[in-house]
N, C-alpha and C positions, 0 to 999 in steps of 0.2 A: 323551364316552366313545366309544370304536371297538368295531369286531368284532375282540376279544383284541389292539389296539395296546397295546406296554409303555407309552408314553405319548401323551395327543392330541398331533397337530402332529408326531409324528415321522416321518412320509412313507415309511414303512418298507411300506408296505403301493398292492398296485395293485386297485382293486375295481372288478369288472368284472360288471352287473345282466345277467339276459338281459331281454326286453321286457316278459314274463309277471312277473317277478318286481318289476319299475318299478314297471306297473302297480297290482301286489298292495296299493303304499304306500299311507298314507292322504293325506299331504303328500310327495310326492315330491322337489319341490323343498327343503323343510323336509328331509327324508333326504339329499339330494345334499348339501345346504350343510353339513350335521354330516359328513359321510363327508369332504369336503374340509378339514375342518380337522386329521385326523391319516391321511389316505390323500398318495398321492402323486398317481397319478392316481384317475376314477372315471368311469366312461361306464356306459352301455348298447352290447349287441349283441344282435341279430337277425339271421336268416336275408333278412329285407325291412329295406333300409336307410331307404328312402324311410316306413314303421313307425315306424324306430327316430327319425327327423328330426320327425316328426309328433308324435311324442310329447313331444319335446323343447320343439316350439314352442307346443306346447297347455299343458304343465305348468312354464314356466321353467327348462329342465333344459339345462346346458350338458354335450354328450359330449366326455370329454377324447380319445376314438379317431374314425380317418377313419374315416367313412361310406366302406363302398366295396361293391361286389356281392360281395364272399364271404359265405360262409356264414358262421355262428358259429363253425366249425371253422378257417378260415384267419384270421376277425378274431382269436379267440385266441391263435390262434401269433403272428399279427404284431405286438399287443402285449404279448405275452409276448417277444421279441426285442427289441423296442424300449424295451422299461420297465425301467429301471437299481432296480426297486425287489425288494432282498431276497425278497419274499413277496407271490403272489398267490393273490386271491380271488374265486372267479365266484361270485355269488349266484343261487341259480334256483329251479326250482318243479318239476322232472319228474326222472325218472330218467336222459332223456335228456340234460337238462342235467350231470347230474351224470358220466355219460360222457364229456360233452366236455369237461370239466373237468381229471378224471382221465388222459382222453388227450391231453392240450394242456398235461401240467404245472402245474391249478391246484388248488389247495386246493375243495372244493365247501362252501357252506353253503345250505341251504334257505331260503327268504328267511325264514320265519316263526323260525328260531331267530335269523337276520342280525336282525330285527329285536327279538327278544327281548333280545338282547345290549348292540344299540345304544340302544336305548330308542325305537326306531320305532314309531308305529302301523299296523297295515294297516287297508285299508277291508275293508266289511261285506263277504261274501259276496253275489255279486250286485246290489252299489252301482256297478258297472263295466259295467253294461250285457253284452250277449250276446259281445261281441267282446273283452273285459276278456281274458281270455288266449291272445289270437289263434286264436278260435275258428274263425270268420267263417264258418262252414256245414261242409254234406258237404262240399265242393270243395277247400276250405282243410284241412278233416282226411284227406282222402282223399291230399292233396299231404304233407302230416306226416309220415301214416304211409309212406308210400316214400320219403320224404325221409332218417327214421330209421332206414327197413330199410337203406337204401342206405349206410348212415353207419355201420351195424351190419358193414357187409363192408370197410371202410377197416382 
């Protein structure tokens, strides 16, 4: 079963995790391998590539998009241009995701309904440790929030 695929295996669909929303799974890789069988592509993006590569190789997650230093805003455009598939969908967890969503031409689903849909589980609240939605301190929220204001004037 997919998020709303007319059928599994039809490719009709490009599903694109932000990092917070990976994380959120209970079996990530168990999600990945289901989303590939009726997605076309399915990665993760992040603001931190070097995040997004970490997580990949901690949890057996192969990203179908380059890692490269853009932001989540230029990774979406460039596989939104590059992706021959009908219909895209970024999965996330903030409001902000769902702006970059919106302004990048994607459909937005919150991972908890993505997962309600698919038949995924997430892990517990705070099974993910302090850093589970790239918290990682004042420093790290402090970079977020300008990061968003900043993203609010694009």
């Amino acid at each position: 079963m997919g998020i709303d695929a007319t059928d599994p295996g039809d490719g009709d669909v490009t599903l694109v995790f932000s990092l917070g929303a990976a994380r959120s799974l209970a079996d990530p890789a168990a999600a990945f391998a289901d989303a590939r069988r009726w997605s076309r592509h399915v990665g993760i993006v992040a603001n931190e590539a070097e995040q997004v590569a970490a997580f990949g190789r901690d949890h057996g997650v192969d990203n179908d998009y380059e890692l490269t230093n853009w932001d989540k805003w230029g990774t979406l455009a460039d596989v939104r241009d590059e992706s021959a598939a009908p219909r895209r969908v970024f999965v996330g967890t903030t409001r902000a995701d769902e702006r970059v969503a919106t302004e990048t031409g994607y459909e937005f689903l919150r991972v908890d309904e993505a997962a309600e849909k698919a038949g995924w589980e997430l892990s517990e609240p705070g099974a993910r440790g302090p850093d589970a939605d790239g918290d990682g301190g004042p420093l790290a929220r402090l970079r977020r929030t300008v990061r968003d204001a900043l993203s609010r004037l694009r």
